[in-house]
VEXPAMAR-943162 format. One record per residue: residue in one letter; residue number from 1; x, y, z of N, C-alpha, C in turn. Coordinates in nm, 2 decimals, padded with zeros to 4 digits. Each point is the difference from the previous one (the first is absolute). Example, Ala and Ser with C-alpha at 12.3 -4.5 7.8 and 13.67 -1.06 7.14 Angstrom:
REM VEXPAMAR-943162
A|1|01.32|-00.57|00.78|-00.09|00.12|00.00|00.09|00.12|00.00
S|2|-00.04|00.11|-00.07|00.09|00.11|00.00|-00.08|00.11|00.08
REM end
This chain:
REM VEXPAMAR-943162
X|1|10.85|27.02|27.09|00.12|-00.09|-00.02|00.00|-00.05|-00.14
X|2|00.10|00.00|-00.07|00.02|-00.01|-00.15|00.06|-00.18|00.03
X|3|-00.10|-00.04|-00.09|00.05|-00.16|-00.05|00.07|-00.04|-00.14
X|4|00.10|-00.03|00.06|00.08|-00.06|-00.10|-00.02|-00.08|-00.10
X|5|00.07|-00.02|-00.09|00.02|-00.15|-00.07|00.08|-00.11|00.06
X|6|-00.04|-00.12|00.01|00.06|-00.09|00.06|00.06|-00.05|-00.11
X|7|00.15|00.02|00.03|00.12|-00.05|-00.10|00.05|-00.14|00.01
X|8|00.01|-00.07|-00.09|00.05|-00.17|00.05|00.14|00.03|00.05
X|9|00.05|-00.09|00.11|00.12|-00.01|00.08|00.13|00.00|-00.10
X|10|-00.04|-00.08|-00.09|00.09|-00.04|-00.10|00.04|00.13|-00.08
X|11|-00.03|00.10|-00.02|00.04|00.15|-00.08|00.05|00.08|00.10
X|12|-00.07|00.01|00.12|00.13|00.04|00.15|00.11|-00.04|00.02
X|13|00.02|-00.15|-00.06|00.12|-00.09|00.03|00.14|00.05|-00.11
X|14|-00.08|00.01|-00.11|00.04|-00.03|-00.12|00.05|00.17|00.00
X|15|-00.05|00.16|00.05|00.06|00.08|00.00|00.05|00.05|00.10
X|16|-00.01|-00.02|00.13|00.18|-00.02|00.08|00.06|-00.06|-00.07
X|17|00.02|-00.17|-00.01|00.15|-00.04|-00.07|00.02|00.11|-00.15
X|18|-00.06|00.06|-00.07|00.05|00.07|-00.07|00.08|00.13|00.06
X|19|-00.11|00.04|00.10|00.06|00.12|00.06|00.14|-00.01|00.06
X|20|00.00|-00.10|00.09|00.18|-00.05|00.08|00.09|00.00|-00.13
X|21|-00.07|-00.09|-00.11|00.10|00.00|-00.13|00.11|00.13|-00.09
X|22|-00.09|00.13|00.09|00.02|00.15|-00.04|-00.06|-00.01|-00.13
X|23|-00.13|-00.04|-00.06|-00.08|00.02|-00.11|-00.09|00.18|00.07
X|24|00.01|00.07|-00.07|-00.06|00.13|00.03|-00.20|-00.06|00.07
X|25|-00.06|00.14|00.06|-00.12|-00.07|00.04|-00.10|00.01|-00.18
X|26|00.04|00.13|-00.07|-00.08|00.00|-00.12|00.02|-00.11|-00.06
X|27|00.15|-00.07|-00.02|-00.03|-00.03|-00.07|-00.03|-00.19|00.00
X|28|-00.02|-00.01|00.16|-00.08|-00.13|00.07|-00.10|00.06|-00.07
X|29|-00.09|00.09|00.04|-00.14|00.06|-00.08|-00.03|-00.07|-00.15
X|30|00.11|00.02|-00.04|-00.02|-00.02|-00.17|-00.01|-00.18|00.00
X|31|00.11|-00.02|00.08|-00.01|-00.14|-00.03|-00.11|-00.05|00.06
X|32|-00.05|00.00|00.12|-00.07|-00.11|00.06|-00.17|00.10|00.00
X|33|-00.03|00.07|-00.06|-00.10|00.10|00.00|-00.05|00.05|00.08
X|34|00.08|00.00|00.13|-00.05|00.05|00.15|00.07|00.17|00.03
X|35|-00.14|00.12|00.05|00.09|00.05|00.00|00.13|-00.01|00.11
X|36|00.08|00.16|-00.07|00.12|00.01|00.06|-00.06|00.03|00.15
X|37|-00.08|00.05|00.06|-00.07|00.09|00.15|00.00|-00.13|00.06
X|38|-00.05|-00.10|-00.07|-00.05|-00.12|00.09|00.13|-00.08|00.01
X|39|00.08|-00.03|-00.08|00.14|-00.02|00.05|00.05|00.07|00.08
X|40|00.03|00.14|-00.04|00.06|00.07|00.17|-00.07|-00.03|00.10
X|41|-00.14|-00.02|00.01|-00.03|-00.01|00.13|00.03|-00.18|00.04
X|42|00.00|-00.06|-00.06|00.01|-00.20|00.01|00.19|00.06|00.05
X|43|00.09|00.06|-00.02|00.10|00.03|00.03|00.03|00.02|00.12
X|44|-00.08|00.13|00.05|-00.02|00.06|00.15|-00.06|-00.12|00.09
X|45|-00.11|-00.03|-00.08|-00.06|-00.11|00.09|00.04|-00.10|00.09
X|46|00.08|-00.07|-00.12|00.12|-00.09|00.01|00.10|00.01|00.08
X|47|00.03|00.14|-00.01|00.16|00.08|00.03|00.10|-00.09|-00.07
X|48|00.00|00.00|-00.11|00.07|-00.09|-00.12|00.11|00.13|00.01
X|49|00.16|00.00|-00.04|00.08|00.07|-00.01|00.08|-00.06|-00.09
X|50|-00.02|00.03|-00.11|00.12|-00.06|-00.12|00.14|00.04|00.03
X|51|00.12|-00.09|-00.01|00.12|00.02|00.03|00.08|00.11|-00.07
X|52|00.04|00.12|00.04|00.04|00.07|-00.05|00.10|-00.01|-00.11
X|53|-00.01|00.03|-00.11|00.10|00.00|-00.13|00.02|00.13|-00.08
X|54|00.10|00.00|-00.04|00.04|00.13|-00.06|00.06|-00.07|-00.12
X|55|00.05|-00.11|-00.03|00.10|-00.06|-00.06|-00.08|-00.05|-00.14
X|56|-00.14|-00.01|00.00|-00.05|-00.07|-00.06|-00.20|00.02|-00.03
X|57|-00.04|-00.02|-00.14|-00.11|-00.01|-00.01|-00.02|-00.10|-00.02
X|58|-00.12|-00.14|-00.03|00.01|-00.11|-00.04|-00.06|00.07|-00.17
X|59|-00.01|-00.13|-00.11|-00.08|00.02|-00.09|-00.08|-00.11|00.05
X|60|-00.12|-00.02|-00.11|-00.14|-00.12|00.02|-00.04|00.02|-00.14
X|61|-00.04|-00.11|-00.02|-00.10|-00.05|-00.11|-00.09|-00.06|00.03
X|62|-00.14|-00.01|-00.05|-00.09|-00.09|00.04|00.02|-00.08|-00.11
X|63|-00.03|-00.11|-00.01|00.05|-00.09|-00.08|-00.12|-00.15|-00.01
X|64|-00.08|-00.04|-00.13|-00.06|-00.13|00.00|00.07|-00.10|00.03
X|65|-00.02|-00.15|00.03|00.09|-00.11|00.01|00.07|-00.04|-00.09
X|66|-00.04|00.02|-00.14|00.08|-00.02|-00.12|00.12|00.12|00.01
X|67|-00.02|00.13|-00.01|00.08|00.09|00.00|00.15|-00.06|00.12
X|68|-00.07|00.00|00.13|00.06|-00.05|00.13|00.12|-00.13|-00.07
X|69|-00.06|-00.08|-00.01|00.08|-00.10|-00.10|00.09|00.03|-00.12
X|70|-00.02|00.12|-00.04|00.12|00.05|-00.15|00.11|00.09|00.10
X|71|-00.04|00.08|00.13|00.09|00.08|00.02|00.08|-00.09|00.07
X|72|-00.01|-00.12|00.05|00.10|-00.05|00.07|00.03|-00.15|-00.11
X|73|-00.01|00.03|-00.10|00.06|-00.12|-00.10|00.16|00.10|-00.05
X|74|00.03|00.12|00.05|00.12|00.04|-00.04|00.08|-00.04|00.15
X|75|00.16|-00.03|-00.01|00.07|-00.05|00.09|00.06|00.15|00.09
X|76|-00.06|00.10|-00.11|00.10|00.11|00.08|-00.10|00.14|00.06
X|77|-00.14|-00.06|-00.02|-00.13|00.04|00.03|00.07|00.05|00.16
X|78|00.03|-00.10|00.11|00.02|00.08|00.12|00.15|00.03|00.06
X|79|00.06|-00.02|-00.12|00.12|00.05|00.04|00.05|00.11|00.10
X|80|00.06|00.00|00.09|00.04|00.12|00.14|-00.13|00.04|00.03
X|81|-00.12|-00.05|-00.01|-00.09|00.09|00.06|-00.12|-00.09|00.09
X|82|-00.10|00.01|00.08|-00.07|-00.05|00.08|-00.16|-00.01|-00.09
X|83|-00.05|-00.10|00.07|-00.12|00.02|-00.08|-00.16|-00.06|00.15
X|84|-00.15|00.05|-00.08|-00.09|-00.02|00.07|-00.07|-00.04|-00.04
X|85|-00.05|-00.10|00.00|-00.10|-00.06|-00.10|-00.13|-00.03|00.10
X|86|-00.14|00.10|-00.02|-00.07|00.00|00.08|-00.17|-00.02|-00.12
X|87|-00.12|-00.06|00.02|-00.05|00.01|-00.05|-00.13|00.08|00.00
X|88|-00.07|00.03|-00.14|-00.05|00.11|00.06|-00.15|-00.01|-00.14
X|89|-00.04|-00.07|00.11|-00.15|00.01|-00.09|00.00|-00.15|-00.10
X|90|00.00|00.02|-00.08|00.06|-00.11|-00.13|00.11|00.03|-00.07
X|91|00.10|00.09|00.06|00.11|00.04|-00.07|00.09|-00.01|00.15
X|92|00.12|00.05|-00.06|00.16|-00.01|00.11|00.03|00.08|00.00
X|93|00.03|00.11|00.11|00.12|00.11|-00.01|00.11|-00.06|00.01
X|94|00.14|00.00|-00.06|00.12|-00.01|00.02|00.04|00.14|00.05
X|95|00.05|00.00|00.09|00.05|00.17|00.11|00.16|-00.08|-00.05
X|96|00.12|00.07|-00.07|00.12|00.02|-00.01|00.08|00.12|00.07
X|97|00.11|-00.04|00.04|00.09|00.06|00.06|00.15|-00.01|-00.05
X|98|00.09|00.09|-00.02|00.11|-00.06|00.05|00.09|00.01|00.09
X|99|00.06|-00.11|00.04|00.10|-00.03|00.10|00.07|00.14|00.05
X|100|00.02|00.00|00.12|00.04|00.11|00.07|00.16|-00.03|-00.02
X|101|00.08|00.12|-00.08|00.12|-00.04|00.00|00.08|00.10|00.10
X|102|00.09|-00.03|00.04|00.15|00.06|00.11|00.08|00.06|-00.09
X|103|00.01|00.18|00.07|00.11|00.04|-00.08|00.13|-00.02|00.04
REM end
């Protein structure tokens, strides 16, 4: 029987809400340094099903607290679009979106 690494709850947490966000699983990988295999399976595990979209990718930045503080000192920083401000380690992802428009 092959033993694992015991991963803190908090990097499981932190890549579902990326994954539902439609953030790719590599490139949760890149961000939170877990592999992509162990997110697909915390997925299955879960039975996490991110909501289907065709309309949209998000973008993300990780971002320091000062940085966090300069992107939202512009008024037109979230203009038509959604935002996620989740933290992540000693830095922020901001996850951006925009607004789903009607043709």
């Amino acid at each position: 029987m092959k033993d694992g690494k015991s991963i803190d709850p908090y990097y499981v947490i932190k890549a579902l809400q990326l994954y539902i966000e439609g953030v790719t699983l590599r490139e949760i990988e890149r961000i939170l340094g877990v592999s992509h295999v162990s997110v697909m399976n915390w997925v299955r595990k879960y039975n996490v099903k991110a909501p289907e979209n065709l309309e949209y990718h998000p973008t993300y930045k990780v971002l320091t607290h000062a940085e966090l503080l300069d992107l939202f000192k512009e008024k037109d920083t979230m203009k038509s679009s959604g935002c996620l401000i989740t933290e992540l380690g000693d830095k922020f992802m901001v996850i951006k979106w925009e607004r789903f428009k009607r043709k």
